[in-house]
N, C-alpha and C positions, 0 to 999 in steps of 0.2 A: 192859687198861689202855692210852692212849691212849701214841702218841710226845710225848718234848720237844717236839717240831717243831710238834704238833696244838694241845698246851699254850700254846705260843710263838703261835702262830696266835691263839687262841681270848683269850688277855690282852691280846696286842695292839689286837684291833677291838673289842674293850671298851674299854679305853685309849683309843682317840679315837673312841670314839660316847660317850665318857664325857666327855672334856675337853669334844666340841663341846654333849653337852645340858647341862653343868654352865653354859657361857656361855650357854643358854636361861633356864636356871634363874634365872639371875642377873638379866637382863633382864625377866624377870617380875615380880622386885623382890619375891617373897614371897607375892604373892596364888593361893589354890588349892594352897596348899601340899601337902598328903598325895595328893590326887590326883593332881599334875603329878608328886612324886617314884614313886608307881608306875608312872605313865607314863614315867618316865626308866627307871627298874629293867628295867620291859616292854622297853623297845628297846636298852638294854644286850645283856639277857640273850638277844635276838633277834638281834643282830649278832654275837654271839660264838658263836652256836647255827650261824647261816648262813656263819658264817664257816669252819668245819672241818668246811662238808656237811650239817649235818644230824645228826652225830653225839651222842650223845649219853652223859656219863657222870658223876657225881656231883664228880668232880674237875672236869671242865670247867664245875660249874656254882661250885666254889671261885674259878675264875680267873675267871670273868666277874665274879663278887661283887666280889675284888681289885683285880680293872682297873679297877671303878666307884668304889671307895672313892679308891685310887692317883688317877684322873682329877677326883676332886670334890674332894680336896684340894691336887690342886695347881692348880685353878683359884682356891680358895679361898687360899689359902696367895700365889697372884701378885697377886691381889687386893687383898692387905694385910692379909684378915677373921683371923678368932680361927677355925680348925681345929678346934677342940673348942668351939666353942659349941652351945647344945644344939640352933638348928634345922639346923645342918648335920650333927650325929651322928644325929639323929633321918630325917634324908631321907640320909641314908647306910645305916643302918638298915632302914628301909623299902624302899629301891630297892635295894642291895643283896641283902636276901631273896628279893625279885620276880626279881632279875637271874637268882641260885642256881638258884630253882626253873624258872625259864626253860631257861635253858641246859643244866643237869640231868635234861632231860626229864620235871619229875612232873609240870608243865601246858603 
């Protein structure tokens, strides 16, 4: 099982590869929806993968999922938007699973 330290690592570059593609996202304005959020999830879960080496473990791919959720809402949330409306749960959703299995090593 990894250290706090690995953890701490691995939430954090989630956390702002999260905040900067949520301000992508946002600039997009909507269009290509499901494909731009797996592509957000992909590079989540690659940044937090790169971030602690390479390593890989099921829990690490818990905090990259978190970091992206934590990072899309508080982009959303400074915003002013609705957090729980359904197309930002639904590309929290999506990108968040992508981030998991990313970062988790099953792809």
């Amino acid at each position: 099982m990894p250290s706090a330290a690995v953890f701490a690592r691995s939430f954090g570059a989630a956390t702002a590869v999260s905040v900067a593609g949520a301000l992508l996202l946002v600039t997009a304005g909507g269009r290509f929806g499901l494909l731009l959020s797996a592509l957000y999830g992909f590079l989540v879960g690659l940044a937090a993968r790169k971030a602690v080496g390479g390593r890989v473990h099921n829990l690490l791919g818990v905090s990259a999922a978190a970091g992206l959720v934590v990072g899309l809402e508080a982009i959303v949330l400074v915003l002013g938007s609705n957090p729980l409306g359904p197309s930002v749960l639904v590309t929290a959703a999506i990108a968040g699973g992508i981030a998991y299995v990313r970062a988790a090593g099953i792809w």
